[in-house]
py3Dmol code that shows the C-alpha trace and the ligand (Angstrom):
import py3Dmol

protein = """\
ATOM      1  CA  UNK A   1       0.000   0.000   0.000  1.00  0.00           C
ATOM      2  CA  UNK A   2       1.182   3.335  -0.476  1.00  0.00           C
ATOM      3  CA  UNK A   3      -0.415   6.726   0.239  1.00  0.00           C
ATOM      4  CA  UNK A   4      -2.516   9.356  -1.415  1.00  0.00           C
ATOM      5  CA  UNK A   5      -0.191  11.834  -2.594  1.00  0.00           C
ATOM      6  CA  UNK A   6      -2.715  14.760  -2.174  1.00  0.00           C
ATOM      7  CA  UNK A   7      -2.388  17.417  -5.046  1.00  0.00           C
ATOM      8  CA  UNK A   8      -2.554  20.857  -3.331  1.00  0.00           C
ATOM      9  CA  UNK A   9      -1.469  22.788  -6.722  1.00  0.00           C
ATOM     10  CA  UNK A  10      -4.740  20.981  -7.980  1.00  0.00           C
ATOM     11  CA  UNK A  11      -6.287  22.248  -5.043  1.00  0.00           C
ATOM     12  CA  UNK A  12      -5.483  25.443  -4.978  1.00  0.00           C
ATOM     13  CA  UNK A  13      -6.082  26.002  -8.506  1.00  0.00           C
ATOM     14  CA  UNK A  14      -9.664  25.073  -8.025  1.00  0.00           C
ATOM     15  CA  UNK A  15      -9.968  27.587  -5.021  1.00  0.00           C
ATOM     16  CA  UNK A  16      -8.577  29.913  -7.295  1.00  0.00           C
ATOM     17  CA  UNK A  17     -10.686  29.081 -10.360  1.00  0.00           C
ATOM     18  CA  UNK A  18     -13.968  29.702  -7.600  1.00  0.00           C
ATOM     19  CA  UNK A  19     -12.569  33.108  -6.258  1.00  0.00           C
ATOM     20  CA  UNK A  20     -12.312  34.153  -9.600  1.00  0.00           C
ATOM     21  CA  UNK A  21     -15.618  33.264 -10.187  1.00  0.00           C
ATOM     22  CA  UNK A  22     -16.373  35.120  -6.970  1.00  0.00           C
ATOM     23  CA  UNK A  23     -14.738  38.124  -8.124  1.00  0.00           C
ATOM     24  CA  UNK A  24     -16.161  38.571 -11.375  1.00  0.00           C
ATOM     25  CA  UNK A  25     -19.506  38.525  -9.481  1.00  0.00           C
ATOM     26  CA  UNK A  26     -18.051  41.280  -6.924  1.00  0.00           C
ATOM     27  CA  UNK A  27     -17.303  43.546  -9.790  1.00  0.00           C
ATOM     28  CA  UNK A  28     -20.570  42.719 -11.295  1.00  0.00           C
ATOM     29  CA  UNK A  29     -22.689  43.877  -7.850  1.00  0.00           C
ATOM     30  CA  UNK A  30     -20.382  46.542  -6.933  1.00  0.00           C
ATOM     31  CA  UNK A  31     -18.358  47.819  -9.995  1.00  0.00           C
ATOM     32  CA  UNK A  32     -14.802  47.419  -8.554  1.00  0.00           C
ATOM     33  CA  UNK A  33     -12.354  45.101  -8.366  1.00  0.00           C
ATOM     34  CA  UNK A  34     -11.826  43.656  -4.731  1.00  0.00           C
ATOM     35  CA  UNK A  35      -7.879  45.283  -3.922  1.00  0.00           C
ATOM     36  CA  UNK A  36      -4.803  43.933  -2.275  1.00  0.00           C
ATOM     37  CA  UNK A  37      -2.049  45.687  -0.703  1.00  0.00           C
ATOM     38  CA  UNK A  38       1.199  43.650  -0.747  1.00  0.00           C
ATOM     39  CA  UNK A  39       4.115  45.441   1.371  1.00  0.00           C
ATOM     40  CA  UNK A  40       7.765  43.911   1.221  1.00  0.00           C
ATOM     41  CA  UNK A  41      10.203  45.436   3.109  1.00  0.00           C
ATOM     42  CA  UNK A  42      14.165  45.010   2.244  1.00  0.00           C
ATOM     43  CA  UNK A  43      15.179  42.222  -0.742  1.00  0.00           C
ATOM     44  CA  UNK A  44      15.227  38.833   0.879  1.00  0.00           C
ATOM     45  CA  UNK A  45      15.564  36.428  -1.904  1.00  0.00           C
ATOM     46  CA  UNK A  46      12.768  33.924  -0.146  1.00  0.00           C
ATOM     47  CA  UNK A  47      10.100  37.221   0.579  1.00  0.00           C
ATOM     48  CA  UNK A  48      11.002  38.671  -2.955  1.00  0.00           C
ATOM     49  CA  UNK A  49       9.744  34.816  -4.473  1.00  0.00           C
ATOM     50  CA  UNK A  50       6.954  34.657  -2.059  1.00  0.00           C
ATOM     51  CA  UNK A  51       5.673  38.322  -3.064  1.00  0.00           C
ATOM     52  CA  UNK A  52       6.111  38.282  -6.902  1.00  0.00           C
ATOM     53  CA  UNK A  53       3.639  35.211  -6.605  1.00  0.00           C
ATOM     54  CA  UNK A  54       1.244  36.883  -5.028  1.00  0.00           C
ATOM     55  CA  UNK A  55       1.237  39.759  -6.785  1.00  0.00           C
ATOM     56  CA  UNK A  56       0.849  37.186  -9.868  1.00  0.00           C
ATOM     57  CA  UNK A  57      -2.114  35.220  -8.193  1.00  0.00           C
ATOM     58  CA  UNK A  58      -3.654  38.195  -7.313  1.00  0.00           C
ATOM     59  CA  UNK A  59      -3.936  40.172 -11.250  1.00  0.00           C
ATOM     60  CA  UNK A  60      -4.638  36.587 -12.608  1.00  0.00           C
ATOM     61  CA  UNK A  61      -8.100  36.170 -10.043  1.00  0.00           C
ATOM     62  CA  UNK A  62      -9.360  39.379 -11.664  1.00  0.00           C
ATOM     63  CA  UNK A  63      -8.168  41.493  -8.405  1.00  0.00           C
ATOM     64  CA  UNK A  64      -5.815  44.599  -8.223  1.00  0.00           C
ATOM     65  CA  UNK A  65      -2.525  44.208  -6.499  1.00  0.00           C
ATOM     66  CA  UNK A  66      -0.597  46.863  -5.640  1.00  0.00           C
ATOM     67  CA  UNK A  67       3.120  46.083  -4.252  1.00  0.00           C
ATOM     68  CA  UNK A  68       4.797  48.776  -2.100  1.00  0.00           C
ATOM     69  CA  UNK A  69       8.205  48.078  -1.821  1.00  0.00           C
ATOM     70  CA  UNK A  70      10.448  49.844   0.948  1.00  0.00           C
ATOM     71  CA  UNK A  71      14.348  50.019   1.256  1.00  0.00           C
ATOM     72  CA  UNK A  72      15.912  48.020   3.929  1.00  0.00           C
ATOM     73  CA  UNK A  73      16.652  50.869   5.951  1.00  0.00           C
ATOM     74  CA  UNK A  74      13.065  52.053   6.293  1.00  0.00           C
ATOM     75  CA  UNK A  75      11.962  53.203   9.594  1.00  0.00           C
ATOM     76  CA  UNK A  76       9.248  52.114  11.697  1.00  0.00           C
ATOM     77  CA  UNK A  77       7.297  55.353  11.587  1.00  0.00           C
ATOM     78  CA  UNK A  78       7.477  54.994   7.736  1.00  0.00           C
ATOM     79  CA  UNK A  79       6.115  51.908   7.658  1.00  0.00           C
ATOM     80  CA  UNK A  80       3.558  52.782  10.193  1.00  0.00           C
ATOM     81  CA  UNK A  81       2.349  55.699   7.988  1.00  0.00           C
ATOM     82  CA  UNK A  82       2.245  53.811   4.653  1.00  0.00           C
ATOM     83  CA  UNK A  83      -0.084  50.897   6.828  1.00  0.00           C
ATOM     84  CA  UNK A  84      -1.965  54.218   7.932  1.00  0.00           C
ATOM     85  CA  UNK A  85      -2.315  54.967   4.217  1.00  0.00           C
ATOM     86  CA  UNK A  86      -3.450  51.730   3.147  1.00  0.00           C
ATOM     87  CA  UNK A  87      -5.816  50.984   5.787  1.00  0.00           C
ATOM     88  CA  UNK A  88      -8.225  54.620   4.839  1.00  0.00           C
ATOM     89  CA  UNK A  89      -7.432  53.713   1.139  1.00  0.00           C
ATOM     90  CA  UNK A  90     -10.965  52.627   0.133  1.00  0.00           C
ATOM     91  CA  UNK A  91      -9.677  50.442  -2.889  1.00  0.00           C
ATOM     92  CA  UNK A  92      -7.876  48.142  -0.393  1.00  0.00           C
ATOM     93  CA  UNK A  93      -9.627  45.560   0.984  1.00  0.00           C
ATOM     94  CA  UNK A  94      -6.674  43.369   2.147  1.00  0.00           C
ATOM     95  CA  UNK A  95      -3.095  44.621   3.611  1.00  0.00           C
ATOM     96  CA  UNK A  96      -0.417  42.174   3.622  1.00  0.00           C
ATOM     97  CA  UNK A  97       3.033  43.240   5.414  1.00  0.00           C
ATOM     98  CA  UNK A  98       5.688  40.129   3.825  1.00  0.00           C
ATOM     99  CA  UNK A  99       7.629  39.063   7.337  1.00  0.00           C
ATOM    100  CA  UNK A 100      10.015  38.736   8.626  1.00  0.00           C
ATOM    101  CA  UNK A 101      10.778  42.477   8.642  1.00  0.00           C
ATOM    102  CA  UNK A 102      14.035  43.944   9.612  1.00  0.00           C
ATOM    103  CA  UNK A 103      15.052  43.957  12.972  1.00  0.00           C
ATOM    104  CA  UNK A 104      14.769  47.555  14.042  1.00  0.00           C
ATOM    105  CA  UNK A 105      11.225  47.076  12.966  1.00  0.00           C
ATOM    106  CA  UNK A 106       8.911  45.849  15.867  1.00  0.00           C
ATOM    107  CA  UNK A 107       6.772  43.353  13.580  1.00  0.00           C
ATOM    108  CA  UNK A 108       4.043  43.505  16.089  1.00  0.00           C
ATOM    109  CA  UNK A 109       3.281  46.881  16.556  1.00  0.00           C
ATOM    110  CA  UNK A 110       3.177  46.985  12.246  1.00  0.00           C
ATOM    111  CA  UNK A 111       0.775  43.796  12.581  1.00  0.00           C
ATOM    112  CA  UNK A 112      -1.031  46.031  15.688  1.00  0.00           C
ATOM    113  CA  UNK A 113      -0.989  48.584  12.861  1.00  0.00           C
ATOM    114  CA  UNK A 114      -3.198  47.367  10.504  1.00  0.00           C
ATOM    115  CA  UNK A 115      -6.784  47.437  10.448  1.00  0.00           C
ATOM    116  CA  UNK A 116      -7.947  44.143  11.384  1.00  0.00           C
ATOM    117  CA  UNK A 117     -11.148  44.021   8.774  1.00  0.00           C
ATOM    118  CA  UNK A 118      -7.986  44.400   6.367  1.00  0.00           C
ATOM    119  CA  UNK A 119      -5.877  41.555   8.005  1.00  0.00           C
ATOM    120  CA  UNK A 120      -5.669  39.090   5.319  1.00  0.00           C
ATOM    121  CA  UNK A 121      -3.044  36.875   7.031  1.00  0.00           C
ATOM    122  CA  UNK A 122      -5.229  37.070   9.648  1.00  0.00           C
ATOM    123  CA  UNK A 123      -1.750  38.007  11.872  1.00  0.00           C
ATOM    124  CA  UNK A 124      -3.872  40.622  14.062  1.00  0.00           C
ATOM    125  CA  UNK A 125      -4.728  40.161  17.746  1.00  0.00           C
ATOM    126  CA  UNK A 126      -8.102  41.247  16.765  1.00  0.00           C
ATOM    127  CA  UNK A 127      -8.331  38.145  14.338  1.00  0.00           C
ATOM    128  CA  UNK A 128      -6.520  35.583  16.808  1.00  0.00           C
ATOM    129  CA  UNK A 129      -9.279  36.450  19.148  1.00  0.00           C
ATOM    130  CA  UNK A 130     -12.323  36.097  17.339  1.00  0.00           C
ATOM    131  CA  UNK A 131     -10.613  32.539  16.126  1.00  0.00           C
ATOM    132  CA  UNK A 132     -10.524  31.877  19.065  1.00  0.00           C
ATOM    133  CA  UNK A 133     -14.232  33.035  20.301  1.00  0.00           C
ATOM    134  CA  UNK A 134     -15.416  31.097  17.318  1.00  0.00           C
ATOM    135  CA  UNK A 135     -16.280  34.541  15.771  1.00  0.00           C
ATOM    136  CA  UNK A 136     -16.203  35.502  12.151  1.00  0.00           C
ATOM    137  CA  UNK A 137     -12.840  37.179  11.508  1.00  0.00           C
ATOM    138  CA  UNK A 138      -9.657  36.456   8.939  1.00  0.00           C
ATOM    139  CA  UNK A 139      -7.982  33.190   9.656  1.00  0.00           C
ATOM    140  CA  UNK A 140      -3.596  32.604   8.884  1.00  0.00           C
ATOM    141  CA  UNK A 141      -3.743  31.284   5.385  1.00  0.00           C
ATOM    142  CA  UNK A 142      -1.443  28.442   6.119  1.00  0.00           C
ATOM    143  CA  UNK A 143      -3.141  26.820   8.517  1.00  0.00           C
ATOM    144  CA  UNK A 144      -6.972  27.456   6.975  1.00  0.00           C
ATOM    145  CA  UNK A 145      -5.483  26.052   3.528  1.00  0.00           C
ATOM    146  CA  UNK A 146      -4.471  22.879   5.484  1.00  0.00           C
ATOM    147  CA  UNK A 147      -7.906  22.634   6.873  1.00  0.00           C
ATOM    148  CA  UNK A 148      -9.473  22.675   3.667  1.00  0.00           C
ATOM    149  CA  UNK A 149      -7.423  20.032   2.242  1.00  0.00           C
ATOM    150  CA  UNK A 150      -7.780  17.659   5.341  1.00  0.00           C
ATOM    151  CA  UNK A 151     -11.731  18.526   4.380  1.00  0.00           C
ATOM    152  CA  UNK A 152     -10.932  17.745   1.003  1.00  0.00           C
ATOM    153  CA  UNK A 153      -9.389  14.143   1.275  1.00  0.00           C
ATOM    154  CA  UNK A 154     -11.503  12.773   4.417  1.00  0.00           C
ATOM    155  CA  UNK A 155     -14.893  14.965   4.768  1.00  0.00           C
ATOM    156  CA  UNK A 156     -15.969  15.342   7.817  1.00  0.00           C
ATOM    157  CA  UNK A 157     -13.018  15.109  10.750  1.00  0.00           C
ATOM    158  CA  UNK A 158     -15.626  14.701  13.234  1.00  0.00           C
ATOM    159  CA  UNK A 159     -14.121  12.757  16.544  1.00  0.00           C
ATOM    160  CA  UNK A 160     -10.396  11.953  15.046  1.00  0.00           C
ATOM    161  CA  UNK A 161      -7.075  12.328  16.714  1.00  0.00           C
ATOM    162  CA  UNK A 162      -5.416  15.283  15.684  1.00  0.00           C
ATOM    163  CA  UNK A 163      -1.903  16.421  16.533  1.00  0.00           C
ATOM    164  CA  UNK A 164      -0.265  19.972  15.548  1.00  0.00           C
ATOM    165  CA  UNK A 165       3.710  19.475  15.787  1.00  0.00           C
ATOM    166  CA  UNK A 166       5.061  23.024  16.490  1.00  0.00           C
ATOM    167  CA  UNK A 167       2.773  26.413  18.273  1.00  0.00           C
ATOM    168  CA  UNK A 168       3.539  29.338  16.183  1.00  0.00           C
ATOM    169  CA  UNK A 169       0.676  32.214  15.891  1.00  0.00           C
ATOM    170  CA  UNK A 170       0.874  31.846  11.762  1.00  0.00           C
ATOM    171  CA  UNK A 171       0.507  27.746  12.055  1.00  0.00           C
ATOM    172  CA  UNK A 172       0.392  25.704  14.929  1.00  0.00           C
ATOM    173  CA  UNK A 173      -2.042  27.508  17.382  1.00  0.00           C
ATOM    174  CA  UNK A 174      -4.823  28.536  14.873  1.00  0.00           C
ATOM    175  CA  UNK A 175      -4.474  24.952  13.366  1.00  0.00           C
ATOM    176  CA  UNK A 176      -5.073  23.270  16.368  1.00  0.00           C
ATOM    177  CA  UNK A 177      -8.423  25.582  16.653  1.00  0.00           C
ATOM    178  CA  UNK A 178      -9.440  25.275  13.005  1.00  0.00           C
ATOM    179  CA  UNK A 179      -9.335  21.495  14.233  1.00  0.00           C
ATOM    180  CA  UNK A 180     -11.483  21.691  17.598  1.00  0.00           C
ATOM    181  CA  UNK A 181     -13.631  23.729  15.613  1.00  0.00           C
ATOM    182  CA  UNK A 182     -14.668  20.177  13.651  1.00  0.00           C
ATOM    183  CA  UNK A 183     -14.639  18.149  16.121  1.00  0.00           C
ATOM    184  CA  UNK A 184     -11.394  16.759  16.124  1.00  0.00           C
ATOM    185  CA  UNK A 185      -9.328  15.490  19.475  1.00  0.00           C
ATOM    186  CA  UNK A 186      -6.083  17.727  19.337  1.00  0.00           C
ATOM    187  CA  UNK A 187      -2.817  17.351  20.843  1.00  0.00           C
ATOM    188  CA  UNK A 188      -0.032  20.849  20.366  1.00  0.00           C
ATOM    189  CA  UNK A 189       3.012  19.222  20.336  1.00  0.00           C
ATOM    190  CA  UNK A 190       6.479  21.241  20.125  1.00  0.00           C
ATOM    191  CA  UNK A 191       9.852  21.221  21.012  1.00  0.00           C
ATOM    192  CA  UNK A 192       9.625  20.386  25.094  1.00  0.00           C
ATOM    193  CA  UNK A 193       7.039  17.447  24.244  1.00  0.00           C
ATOM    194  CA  UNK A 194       8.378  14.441  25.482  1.00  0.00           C
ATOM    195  CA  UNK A 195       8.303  11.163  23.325  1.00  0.00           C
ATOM    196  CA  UNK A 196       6.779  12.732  20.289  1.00  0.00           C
ATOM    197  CA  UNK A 197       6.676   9.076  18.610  1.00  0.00           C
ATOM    198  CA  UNK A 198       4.100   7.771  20.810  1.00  0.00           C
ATOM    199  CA  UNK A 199       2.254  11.070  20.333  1.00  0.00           C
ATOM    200  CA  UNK A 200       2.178  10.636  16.636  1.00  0.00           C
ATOM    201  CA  UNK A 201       1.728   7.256  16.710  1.00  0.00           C
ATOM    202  CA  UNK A 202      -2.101   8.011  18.535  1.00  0.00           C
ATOM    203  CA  UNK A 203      -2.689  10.401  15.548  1.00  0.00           C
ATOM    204  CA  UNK A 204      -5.539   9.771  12.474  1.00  0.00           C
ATOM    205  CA  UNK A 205      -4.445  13.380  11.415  1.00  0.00           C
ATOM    206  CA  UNK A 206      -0.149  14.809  11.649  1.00  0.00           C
ATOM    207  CA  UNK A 207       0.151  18.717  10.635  1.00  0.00           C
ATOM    208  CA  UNK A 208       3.656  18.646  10.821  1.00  0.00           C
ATOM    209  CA  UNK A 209       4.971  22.065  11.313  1.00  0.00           C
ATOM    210  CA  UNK A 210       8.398  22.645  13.102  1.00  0.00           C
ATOM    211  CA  UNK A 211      10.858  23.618  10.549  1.00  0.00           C
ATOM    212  CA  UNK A 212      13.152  20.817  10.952  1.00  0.00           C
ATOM    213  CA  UNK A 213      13.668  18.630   7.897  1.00  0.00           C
ATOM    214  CA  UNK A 214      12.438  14.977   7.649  1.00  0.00           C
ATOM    215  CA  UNK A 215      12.361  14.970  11.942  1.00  0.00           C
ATOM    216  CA  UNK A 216       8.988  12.953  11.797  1.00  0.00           C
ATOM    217  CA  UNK A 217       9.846   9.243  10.446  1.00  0.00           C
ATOM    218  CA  UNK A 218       7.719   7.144   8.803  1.00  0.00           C
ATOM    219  CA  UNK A 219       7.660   4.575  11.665  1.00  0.00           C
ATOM    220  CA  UNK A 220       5.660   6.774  13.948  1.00  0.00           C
ATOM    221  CA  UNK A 221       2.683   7.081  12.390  1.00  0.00           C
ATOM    222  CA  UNK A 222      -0.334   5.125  12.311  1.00  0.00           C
ATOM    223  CA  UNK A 223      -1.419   3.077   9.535  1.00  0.00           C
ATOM    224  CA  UNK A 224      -3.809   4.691   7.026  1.00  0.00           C
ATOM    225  CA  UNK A 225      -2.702   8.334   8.883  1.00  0.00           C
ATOM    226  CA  UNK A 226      -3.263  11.968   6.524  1.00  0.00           C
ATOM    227  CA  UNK A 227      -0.049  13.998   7.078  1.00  0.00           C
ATOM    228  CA  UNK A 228      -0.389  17.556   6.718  1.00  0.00           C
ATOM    229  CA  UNK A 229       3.522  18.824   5.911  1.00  0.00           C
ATOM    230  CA  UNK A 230       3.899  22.383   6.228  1.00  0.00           C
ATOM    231  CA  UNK A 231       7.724  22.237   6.354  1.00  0.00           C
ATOM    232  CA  UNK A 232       9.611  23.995   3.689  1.00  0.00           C
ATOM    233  CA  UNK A 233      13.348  23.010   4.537  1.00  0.00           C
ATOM    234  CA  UNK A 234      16.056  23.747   1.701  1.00  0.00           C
ATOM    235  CA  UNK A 235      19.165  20.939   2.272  1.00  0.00           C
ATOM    236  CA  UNK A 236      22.030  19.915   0.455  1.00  0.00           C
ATOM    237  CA  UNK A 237      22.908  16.251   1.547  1.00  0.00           C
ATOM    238  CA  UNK A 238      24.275  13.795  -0.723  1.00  0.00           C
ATOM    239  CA  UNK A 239      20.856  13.479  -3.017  1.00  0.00           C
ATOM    240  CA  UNK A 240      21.747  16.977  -4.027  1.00  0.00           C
ATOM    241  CA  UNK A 241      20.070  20.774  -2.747  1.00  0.00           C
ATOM    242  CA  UNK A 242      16.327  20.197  -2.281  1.00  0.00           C
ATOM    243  CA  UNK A 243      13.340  21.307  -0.516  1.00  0.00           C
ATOM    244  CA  UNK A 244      12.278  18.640   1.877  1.00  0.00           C
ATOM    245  CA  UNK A 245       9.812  19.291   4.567  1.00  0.00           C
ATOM    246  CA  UNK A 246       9.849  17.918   8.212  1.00  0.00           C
ATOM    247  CA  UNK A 247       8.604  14.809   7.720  1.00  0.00           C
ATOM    248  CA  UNK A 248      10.615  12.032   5.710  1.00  0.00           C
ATOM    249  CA  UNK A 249       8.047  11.588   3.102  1.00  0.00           C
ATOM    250  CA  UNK A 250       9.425   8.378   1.133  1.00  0.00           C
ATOM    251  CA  UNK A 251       9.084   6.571   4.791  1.00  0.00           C
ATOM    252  CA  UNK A 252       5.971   8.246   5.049  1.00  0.00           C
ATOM    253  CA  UNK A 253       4.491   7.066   1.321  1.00  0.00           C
ATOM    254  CA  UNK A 254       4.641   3.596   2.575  1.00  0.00           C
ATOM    255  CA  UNK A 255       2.466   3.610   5.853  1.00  0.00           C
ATOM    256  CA  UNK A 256       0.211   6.877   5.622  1.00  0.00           C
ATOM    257  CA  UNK A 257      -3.180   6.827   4.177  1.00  0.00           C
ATOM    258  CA  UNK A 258      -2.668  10.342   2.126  1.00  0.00           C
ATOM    259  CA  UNK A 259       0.179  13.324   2.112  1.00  0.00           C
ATOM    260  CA  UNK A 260       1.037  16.135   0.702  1.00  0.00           C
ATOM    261  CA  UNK A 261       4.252  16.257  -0.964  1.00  0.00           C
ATOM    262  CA  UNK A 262       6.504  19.474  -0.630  1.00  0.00           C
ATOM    263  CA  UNK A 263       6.983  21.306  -2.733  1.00  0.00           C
ATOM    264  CA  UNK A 264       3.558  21.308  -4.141  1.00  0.00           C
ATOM    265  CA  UNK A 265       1.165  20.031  -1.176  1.00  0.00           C
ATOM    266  CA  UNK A 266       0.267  23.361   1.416  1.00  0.00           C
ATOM    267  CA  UNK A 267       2.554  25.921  -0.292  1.00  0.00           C
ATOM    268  CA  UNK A 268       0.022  26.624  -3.401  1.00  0.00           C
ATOM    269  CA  UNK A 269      -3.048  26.472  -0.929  1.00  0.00           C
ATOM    270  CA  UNK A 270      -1.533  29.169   0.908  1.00  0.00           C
ATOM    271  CA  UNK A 271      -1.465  32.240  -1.697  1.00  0.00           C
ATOM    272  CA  UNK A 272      -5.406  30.678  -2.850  1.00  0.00           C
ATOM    273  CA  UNK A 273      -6.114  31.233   0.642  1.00  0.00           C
ATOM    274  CA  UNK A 274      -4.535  34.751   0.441  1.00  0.00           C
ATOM    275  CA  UNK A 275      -7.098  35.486  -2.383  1.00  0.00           C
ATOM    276  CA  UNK A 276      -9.840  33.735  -0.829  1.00  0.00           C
ATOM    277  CA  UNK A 277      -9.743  36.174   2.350  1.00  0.00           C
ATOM    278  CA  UNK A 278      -9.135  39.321   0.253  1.00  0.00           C
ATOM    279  CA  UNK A 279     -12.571  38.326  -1.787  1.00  0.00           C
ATOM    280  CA  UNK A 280     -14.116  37.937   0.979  1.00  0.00           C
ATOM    281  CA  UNK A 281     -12.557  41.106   2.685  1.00  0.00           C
ATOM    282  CA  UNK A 282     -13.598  43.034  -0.022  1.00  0.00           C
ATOM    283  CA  UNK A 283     -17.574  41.865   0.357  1.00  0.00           C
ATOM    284  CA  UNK A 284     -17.744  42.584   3.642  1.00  0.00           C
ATOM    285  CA  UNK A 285     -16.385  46.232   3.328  1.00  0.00           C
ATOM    286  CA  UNK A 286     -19.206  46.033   0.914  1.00  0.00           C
ATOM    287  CA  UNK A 287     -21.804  45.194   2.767  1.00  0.00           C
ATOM    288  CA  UNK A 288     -21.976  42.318   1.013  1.00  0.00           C
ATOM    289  CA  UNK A 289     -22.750  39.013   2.869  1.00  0.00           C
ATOM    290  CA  UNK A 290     -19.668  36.497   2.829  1.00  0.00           C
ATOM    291  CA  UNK A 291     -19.388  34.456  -1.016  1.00  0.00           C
ATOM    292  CA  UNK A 292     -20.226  30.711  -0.685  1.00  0.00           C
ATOM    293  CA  UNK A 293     -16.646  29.560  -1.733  1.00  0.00           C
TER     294      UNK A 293
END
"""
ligand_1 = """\
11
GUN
N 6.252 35.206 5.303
C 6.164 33.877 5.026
N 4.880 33.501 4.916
C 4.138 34.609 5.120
C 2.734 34.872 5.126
O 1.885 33.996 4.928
N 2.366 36.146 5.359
C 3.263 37.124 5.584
N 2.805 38.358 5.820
N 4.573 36.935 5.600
C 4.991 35.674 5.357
"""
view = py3Dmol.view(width=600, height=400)
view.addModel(protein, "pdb")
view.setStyle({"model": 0}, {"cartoon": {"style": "trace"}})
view.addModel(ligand_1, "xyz")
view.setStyle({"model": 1}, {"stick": {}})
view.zoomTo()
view.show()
């Protein structure tokens, strides 16, 4: 037996394919395009990648992207007053700050900054707590893209064992609510857990997210398992510079039920996800109620 490899470019390009739907209709009712702000700051090579392909996804869904990029040395008050600018600019309906930022930039008063009915990435306090209240607000694309596909390959997730390996804010804590949310069982598991094999080994569901490349084996998961990798590790080894993520997916093939493979599993989901929230951004700033996507 060997495991679904779960297509998230196919995925993602029919969550695309539906926004743009979604957005035609938006210009339709209103006569604008729904608008997204994408602000890089500096020229790191990974951010630079990461924001041309937005600003690509973006035009091709039928939206407006505007890029705003700043110099390295940009201060925090200038940044401050550009997210000013961009959150009473009525042709933005979504404001996305790349991160990291620079270091003499305090990311979270710039994520404080921004108003959070224009959070896309869903980064703001604001947004963490209606998450968490079970509220409607913008949820992190990552892990509401991983959601989606665990929806997409086993329906409902109603009463199965979840666990979230790693608690960031962008993955591992609003992943693990996404999950409670329907109806899983779900176990945060990070660096201080102790004997994450056995953990793993409980788990119907593994959203592995740590940043540490090919760290959860193949012989800790249970049969038939759907692993979730978010890891997006670059190594050069003796099978040559790669991107691998952080669990060791040829181990993996042969005992999990499904996977996604990286690249090409939760990295496309995450920029459809980007355009899903800006659409749906855009119709509430509308008055519009929220698009059946
Ligand atoms: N850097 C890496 N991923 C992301 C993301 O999803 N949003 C933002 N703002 N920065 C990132």
């Amino acid at each position: 037996m060997t495991a679904r490899i779960i297509d998230g470019k196919a995925h993602a390009a029919a969550l695309r394919a539906r926004v743009a739907a979604g957005v035609a209709a938006f210009v339709d009712s209103t006569g604008r395009a729904p608008g997204l702000a994408v602000v890089l700051v500096g020229t790191d090579p990974a951010s630079d990648v990461y924001v041309r392909s937005k600003g690509k996804a973006t035009l091709a869904a039928g939206m407006i992207g505007t890029e705003h990029r700043l110099s390295a040395e940009t201060t925090e008050a200038a940044l401050l007053a550009l997210v000013g600018d961009l959150n009473a600019d009525p042709a933005v309906d979504g404001i996305l700050v790349q991160l990291p930022l620079p270091r003499h930039i305090d990311a979270a008063a710039v994520i404080a900054a921004i108003d959070p009915d224009k959070d896309v990435d869903g980064f703001h306090v604001v947004n963490a707590g209606r998450l968490a209240v079970g509220a409607p607000g913008f949820v992190p694309c990552t892990p509401l893209g991983c959601a989606l596909l665990l929806e997409e390959v086993l329906g409902d997730l109603s009463g199965l064992g979840a666990v979230v390996i790693g608690r960031s804010n962008i993955v591992g804590k609003p992943m693990a609510q996404l999950l409670v949310d329907r109806n899983c069982t779900v176990t945060i598991a990070h660096s201080r857990t102790r004997d994450l094999k056995s953990v793993v080994a409980r788990a119907d569901i593994v959203v592995a997210a740590v940043g540490r490349a090919e760290m959860i084996r193949g012989d800790w998961l249970k049969p038939g398992a759907t692993v979730i990798d978010v890891g997006i590790n670059r190594v050069d080894d003796a099978h040559g510079r790669r991107l691998v993520g952080d669990v060791a997916y040829d181990e993996a093939l042969a005992v999990a039920g499904a996977i996604t493979p990286v690249p090409g599993g939760v990295g496309p989901m995450t920029i459809a996800v980007l355009l899903r929230n800006t659409l749906v951004a855009a119709h509430a700033r509308s008055g519009l109620p929220a698009p059946a996507l």
